[in-house]
C-alpha positions as CSV (number, residue, x, y, z in Angstrom):
1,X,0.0,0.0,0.0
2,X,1.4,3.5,-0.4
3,X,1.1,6.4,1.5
4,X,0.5,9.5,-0.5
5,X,0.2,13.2,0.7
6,X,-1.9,15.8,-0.4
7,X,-1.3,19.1,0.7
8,X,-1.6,22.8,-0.1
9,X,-1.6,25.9,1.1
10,X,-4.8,27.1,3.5
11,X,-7.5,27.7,0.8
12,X,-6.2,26.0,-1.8
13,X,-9.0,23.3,-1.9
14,X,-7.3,20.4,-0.9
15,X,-10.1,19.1,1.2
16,X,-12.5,19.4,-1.8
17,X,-10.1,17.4,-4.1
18,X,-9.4,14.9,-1.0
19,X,-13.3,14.3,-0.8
20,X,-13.5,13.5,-4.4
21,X,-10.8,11.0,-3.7
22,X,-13.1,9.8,-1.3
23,X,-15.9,9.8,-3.5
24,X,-13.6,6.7,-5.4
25,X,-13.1,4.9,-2.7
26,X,-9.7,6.4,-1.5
27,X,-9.3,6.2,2.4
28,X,-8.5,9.7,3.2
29,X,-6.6,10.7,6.4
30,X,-7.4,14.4,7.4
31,X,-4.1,15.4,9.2
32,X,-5.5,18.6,10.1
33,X,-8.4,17.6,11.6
34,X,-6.9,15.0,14.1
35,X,-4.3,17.6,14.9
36,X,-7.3,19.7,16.5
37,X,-8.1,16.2,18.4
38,X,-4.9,15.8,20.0
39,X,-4.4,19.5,20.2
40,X,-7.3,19.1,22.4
41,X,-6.3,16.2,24.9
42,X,-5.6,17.8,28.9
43,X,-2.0,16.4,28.6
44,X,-1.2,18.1,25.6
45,X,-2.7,21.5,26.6
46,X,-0.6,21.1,29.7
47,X,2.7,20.4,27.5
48,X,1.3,23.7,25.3
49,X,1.1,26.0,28.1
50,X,4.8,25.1,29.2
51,X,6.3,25.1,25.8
52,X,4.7,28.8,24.8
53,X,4.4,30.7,28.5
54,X,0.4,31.2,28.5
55,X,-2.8,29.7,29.3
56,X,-4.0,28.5,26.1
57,X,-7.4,26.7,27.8
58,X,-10.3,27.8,27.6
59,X,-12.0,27.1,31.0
60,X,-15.2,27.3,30.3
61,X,-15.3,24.9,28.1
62,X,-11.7,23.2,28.9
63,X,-10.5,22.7,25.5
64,X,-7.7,25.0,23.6
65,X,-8.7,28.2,22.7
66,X,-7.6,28.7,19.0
67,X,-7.7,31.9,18.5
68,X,-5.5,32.8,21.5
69,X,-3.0,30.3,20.1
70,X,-3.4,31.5,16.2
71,X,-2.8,34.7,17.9
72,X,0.7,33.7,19.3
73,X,2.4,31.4,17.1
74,X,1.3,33.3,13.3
75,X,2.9,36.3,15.1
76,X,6.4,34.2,16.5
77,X,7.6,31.0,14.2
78,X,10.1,30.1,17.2
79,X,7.0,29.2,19.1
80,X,4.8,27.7,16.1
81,X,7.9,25.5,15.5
82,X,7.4,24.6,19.3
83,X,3.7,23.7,18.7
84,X,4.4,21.8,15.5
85,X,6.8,20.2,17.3
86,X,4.6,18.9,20.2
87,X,1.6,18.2,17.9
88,X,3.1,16.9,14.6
89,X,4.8,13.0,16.3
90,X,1.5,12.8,17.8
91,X,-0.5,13.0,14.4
92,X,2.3,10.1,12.7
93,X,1.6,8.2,15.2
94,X,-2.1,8.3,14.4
95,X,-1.9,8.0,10.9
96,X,0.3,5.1,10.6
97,X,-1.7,2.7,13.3
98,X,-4.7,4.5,11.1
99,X,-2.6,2.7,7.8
100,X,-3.0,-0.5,9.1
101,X,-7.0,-0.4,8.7
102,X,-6.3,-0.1,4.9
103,X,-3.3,-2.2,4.3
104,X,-5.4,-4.2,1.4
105,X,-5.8,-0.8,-0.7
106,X,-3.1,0.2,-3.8
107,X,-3.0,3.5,-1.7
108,X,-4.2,5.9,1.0
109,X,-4.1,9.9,1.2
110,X,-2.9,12.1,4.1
111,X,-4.5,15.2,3.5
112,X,-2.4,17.9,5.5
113,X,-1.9,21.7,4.9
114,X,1.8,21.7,6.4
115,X,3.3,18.3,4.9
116,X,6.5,20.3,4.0
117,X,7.2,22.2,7.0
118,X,6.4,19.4,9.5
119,X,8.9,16.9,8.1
120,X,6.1,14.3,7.7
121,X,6.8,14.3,3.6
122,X,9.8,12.2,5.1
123,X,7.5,9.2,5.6
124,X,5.1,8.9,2.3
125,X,5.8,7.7,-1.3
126,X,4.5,10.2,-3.1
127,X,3.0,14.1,-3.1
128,X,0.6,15.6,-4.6
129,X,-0.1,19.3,-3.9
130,X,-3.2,21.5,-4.9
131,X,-2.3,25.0,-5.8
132,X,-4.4,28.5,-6.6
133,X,-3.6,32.0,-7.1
134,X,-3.4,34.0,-3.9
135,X,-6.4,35.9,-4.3
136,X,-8.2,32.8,-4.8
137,X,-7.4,31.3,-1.9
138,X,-7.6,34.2,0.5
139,X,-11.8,34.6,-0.7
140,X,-12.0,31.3,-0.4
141,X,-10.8,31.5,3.3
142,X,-12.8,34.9,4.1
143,X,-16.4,33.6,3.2
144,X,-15.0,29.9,4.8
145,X,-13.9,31.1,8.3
146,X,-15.0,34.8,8.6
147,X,-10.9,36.0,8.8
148,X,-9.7,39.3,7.7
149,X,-7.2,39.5,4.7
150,X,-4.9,40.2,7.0
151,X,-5.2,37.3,9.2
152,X,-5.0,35.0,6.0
153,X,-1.9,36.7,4.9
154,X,-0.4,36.0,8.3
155,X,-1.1,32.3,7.5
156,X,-0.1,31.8,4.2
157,X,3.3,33.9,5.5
158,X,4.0,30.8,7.9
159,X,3.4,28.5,5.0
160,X,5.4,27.0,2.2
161,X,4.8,28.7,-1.1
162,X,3.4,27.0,-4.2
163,X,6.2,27.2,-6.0
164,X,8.3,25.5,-3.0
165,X,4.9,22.5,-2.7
166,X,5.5,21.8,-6.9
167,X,9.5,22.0,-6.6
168,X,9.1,18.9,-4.0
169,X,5.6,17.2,-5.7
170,X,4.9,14.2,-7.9
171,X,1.5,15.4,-9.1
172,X,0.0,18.8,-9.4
173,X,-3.5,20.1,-9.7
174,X,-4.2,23.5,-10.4
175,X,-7.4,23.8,-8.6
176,X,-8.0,27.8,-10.0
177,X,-11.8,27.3,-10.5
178,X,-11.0,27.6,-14.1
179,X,-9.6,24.5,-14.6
180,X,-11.1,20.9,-15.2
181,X,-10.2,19.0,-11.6
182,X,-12.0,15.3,-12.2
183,X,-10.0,14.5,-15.0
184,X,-6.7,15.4,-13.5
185,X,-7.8,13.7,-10.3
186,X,-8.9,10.5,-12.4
187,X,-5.2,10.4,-14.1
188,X,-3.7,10.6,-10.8
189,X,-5.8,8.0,-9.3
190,X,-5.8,5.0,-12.0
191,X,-1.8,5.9,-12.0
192,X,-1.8,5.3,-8.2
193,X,-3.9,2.5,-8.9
194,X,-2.4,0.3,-11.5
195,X,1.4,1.2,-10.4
């Protein structure tokens, strides 16, 4: 079985091309979204509030407050490179026992936004990133999460440019809204598939 990532850059639509993945019966592992689970457990909070000097919990509900840490570590990359480095083992972990659930499968997808920068690239067989022009991605991300342009830029700052994603990717899919996605996605898939 192979291990494929697919990442891009926040608004970029990877989670729309991963779901179409989905769709032909691809098991998708959604990086980001188990990062928010672990980011979440009391033991890592703890571990958080050491590493970056603040109370990152929420009490009334207990679990991280996201904005307070967004706040921090898009504004310091000493201390998101602490975070990353506290949350990104824990999500390898994961997905490899996760890997074993679909060991009978010519491949599954990690789907994660930051494959590059956390190192986890190291581990799979193949890349494929999802690009878009800036502007794009940054509308996508306003009507999506309510953030200012500002806010987005500060994000896509602490990420790895397209042009950096391509240098280091076996597929690309220009995912521009202009452009016809299924029949890219269907070439990479019966490649993935019959390789």
């Amino acid at each position: 079985m192979k291990k494929i990532g697919l990442t891009g850059g926040i608004g970029s639509g990877k989670s729309y091309i991963a779901s179409i993945f989905e769709a032909l019966g691809v098991p998708v592992f959604y990086a980001d979204d188990e990062a928010k689970k672990i980011l979440n457990k009391p033991d890592v909070l703890e571990q958080i509030n050491r590493q970056l000097s603040v109370d990152v919990i929420d009490h009334s509900t207990g679990l991280a407050d996201k904005k307070l840490i967004a706040s921090i570590v898009f504004q310091h990359p000493e201390k998101l490179a602490l975070l990353n480095n506290i949350i990104h083992p824990k999500v390898e972990e994961w997905f490899q026992r996760w890997c074993q659930k679909y060991a009978h499968k010519k491949y599954v997808l990690k789907e994660a936004a930051i494959l590059f920068e956390s190192g986890s690239y190291k581990n799979l067989d193949g890349i494929i990133a999802v690009v878009a022009p800036i502007t794009v991605r940054i509308n996508r991300v306003m009507k999506r999460d309510g953030q200012s342009v500002a806010q987005i830029r500060q994000r896509i700052n602490n990420q790895w440019t397209d042009e950096q994603r391509t240098a280091h990717a076996n597929w690309i899919i220009d995912n521009d809204e202009n452009k016809e996605l299924l029949s890219k996605i269907l070439e990479i898939d019966h490649h993935l598939k019959t390789n």
